[in-house]
N, C-alpha and C positions, 0 to 999 in steps of 0.2 A: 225360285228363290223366295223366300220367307223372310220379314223383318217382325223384329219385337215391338209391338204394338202401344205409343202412347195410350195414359188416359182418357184423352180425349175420342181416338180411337171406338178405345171398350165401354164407353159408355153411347156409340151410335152403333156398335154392331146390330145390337139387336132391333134398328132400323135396317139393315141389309139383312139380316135374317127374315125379320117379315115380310119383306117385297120377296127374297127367293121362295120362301112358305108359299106365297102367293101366286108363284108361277114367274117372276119374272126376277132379271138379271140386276144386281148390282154393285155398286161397286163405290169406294173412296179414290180420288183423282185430283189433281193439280200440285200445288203449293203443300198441302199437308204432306201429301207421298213424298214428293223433293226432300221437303227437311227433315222429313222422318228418316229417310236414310242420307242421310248427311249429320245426320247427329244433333242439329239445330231446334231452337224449341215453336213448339208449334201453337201458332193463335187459334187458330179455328179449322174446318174441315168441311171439302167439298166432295156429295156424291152425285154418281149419276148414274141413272139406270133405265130401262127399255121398257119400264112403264110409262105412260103418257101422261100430264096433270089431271086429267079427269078421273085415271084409273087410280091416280096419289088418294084421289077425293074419296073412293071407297075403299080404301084402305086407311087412313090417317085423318086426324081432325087438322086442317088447313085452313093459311089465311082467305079470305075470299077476295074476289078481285085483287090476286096481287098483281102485283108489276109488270113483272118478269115471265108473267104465265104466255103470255103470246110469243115467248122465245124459248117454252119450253119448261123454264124455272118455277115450283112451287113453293111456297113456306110452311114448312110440317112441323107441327109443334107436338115433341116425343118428352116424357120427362121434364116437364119443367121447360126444357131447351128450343129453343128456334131452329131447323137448320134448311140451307135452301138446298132442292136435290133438283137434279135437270134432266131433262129426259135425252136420253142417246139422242143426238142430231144431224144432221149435213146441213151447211149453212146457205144460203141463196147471195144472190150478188150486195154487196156492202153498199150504200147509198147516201150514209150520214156519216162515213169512215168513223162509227163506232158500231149499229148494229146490222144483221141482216134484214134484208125487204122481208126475206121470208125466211121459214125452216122449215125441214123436212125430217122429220120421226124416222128415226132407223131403229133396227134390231141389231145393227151391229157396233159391238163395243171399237175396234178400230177403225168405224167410219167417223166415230165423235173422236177419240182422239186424235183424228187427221186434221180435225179444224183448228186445232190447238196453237197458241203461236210459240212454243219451244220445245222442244223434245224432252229438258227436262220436268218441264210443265205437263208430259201427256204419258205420264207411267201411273197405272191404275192398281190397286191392291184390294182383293177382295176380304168377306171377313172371316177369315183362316189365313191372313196374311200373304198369301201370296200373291206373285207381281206381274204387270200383261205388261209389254214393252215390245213394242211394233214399230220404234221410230230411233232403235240408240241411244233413248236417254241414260238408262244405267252407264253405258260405255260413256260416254257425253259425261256425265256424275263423275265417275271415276278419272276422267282425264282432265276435269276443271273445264270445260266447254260449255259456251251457248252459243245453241244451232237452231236456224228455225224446223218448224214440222215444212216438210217439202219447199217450195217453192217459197225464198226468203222476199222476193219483190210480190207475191202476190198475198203475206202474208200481210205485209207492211199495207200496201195496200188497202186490205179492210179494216186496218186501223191501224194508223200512223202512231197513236200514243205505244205502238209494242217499240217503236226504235227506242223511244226513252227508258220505256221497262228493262229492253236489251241490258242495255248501259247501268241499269241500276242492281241488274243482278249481276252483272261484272262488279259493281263496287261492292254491293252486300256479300258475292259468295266469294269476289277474289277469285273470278273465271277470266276465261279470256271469249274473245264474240269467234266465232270460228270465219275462217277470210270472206267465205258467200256472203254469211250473213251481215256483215260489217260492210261490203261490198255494196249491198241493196240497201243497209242504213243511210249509209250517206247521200247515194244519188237520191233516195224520197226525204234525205229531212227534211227539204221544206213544206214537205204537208205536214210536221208540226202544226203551221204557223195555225191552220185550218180545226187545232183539238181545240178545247174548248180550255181557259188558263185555268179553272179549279184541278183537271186532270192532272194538266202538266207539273200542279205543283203539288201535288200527292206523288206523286212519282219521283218528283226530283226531291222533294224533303225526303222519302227513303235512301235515294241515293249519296245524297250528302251526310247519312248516318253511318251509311256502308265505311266499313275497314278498309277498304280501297278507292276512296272516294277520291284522292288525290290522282292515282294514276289516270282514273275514271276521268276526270275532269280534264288533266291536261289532253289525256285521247280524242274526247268530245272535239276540244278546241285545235287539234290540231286538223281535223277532218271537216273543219267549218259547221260544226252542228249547232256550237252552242248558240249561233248568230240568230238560230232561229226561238229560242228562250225569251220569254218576254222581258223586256225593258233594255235588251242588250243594247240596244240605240243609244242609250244615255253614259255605259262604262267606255270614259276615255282609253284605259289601259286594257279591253279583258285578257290579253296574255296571260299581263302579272294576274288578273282574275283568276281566272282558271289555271295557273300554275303555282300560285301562293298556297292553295287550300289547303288544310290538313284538317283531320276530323280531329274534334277534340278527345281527350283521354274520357270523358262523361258525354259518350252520344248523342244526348238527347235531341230530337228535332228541335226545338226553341234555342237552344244553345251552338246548334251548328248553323242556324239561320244567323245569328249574332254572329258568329265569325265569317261566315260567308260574305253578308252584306257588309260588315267593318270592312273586308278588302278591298270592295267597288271604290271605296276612298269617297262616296257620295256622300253629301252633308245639303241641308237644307230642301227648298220647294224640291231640287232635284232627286235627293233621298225619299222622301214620299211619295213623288212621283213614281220611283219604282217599286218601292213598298208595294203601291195601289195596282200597278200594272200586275204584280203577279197576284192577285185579288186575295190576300191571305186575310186572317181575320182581323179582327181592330186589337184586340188584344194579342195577337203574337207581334200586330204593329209594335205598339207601347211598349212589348217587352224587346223588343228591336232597341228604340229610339230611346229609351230613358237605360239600357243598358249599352249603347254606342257612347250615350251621353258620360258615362264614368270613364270607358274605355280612353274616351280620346283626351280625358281632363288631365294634364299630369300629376295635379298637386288640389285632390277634391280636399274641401273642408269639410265640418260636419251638415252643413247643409247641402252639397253636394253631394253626398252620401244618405242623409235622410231622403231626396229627392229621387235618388235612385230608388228606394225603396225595396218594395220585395221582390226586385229586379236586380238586386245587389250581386247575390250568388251566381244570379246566371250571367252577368258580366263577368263578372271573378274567374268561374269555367269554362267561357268561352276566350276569354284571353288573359292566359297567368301572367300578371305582372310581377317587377322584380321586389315592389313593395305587399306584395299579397298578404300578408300576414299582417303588417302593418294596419294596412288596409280593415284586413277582417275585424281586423281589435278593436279599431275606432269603431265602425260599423255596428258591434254588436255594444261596445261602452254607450252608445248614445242614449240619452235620456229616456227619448219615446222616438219609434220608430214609425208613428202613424197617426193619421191628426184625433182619431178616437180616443190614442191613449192622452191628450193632453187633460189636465184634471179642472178646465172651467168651459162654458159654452158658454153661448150668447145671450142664455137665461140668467147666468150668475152674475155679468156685467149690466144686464135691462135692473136687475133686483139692488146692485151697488152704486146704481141711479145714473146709468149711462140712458141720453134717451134713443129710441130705436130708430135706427136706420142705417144707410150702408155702410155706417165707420165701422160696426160691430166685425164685420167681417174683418177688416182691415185690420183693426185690433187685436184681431184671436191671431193675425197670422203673424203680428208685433210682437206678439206674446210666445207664442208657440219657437219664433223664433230664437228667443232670450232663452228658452229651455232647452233648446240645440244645441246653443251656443255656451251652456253652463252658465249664464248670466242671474239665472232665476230658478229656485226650485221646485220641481213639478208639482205641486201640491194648490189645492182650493186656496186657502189662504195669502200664500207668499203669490200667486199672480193676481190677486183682486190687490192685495200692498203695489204690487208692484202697475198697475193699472193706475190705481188711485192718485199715485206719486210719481206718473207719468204727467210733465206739462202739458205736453201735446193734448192731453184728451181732454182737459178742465172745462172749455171751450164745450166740449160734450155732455158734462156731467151734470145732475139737477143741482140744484142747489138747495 
């Protein structure tokens, strides 16, 4: 069987053309193979071939000391592009439940795809397109299944973050887990608890983008997986948790994390608390908590709306309210949506004979405010009048 080849594809073949020129075997494999025949678009592309990384080295200009080279993996920079290619492997006993102790160099193309952890994950396509399938993936593809490669508990096993993955490619491709492997997911979730939480939450942000992230989630929870998810300790409800979700009509990870976290019903030290538990970054925090912060207001003003900021829209998409348009109008009527746009600083008030110290502050945000509020018009002039003929600051001003 033959597939029509992405771009991305044709612009690394003549990477697999060199290594066969060269006497050795290779091939594209994983996640790019999956969606290429699925019809779905592809990020990027994994190959692997029965050259070793020292043989990569006399063949291709590579990183040096890379990483990954003790597991096999080099970084060969063809064209401009980076890509990482691995050498056919057998993997040794798991130790960290993510890498092996050791690895062992094969020549054979189905001894690497047996280490694989899904069958639709281990269909290899060479560069004339066609496809090696040793394990059912095609069939598995065709039928909407995720199966593991052999043994579903001993996959899980070498690394626990694959039950998550499971789950997340039920939600992204809208499969079903097939009964084994669903079977071995549950009895190991709790070695979850043992990955490390940046993993868990690259996996589960995919999954909460997935088109099926609803059924996904309530599945999770009905089989006690999600208990092992960091911060679950703290959601009084997660039923309604994990059975409210729906992905919004605008996928994006920032946006489904805002609807996600709105249904915890968390608010305050207890909200950040969980924020911090799943270690996400400070800024997807902030676009969390200042875009929770409009969701829950029912009647924002214009400063409640400035304060959202350019957090505004991803509130707005992650939960349509019934005023949304309302909403937008004010939002975009507002004066200045940012404290750069206001038209005096602190220079313009020291020069209008305020003397310096920390009222200035206090003052700009007196001011900034009156131009929110349509009180005062953005301009140099009308906020230095309006300063001037402010009582409050006389007390401040030279004389």
């Amino acid at each position: 069987m033959k597939i029509e080849l992405d771009q991305l594809f044709l612009d690394a073949i003549p990477i697999l053309k060199t290594l066969e020129k060269n006497g050795f075997q290779a091939f594209f494999v994983g996640g790019s193979v999956r969606d290429a025949l699925l019809k779905r678009p592809i990020h990027d592309i994994d190959i692997t071939t029965d050259a070793t990384p020292r043989q990569m080295k006399d063949i291709f200009e590579t990183a040096d000391n890379y990483s990954g080279e003790k597991h096999g993996t080099d970084l060969v920079f063809f064209s401009g592009k980076n890509y990482e290619i691995t050498t056919f492997r057998i993997d040794g006993k798991y130790k960290d439940d993510r890498h092996p102790d050791h690895v062992t160099f094969t020549k054979s193309l189905r001894e690497d795809l047996a280490r694989r952890d899904f069958t639709i994950n281990a269909i290899a396509m060479d560069s004339e397109g066609r496809l090696f399938d040793y394990f059912g993936g095609l069939d598995d593809l065709k039928k909407g299944v995720i199966r593991s490669v052999g043994m579903a508990k001993k996959r899980f096993s070498e690394d626990a973050l694959r039950i998550l993955r499971a789950f997340r490619f039920a939600s992204q491709l809208d499969f079903k887990i097939s009964p084994n492997t669903l079977t071995a997911a549950t009895e190991l979730s709790n070695h979850l608890r043992i990955i490390a939480t940046e993993r868990i939450f690259t996996e589960f942000s995919k999954l909460l983008t997935g088109s099926s992230a609803d059924t996904t989630l309530k599945k999770m929870y009905d089989l006690s997986i999600t208990k092992n998810l960091p911060g679950n300790d703290l959601i009084s409800d997660p039923r309604k948790l994990f059975y409210s979700y729906r992905v919004p009509k605008e996928a994006e990870e920032n946006i489904c994390w805002i609807r996600f976290v709105y249904l915890t019903q968390l608010s305050g030290n207890e909200l950040m608390l969980y924020l911090k538990n799943w270690k996400m970054s400070n800024e997807l925090i902030k676009t969390i908590t200042k875009s929770l912060a409009l969701i829950n207001n029912p009647k924002p003003d214009p400063l409640d709306l400035y304060n959202c900021g350019q957090y505004f829209y991803f509130a707005i998409k992650a939960w349509h309210r019934s005023d949304e348009k309302e909403l937008i109008e004010k939002f975009e009527n507002l004066p200045i949506h940012s404290n750069d746009q206001l038209k005096i600083n602190g220079n313009d008030l020291i020069k209008a004979g305020l003397i310096p110290g920390p009222k200035i502050g206090k003052i700009l945000n007196e001011l900034k405010q009156k131009v929110i509020y349509g009180r005062v018009e953005n301009s140099r002039e009308s906020l230095i009048k309006e300063f001037l003929n402010d009582n409050r600051n006389l007390g401040s001003v030279k004389k």
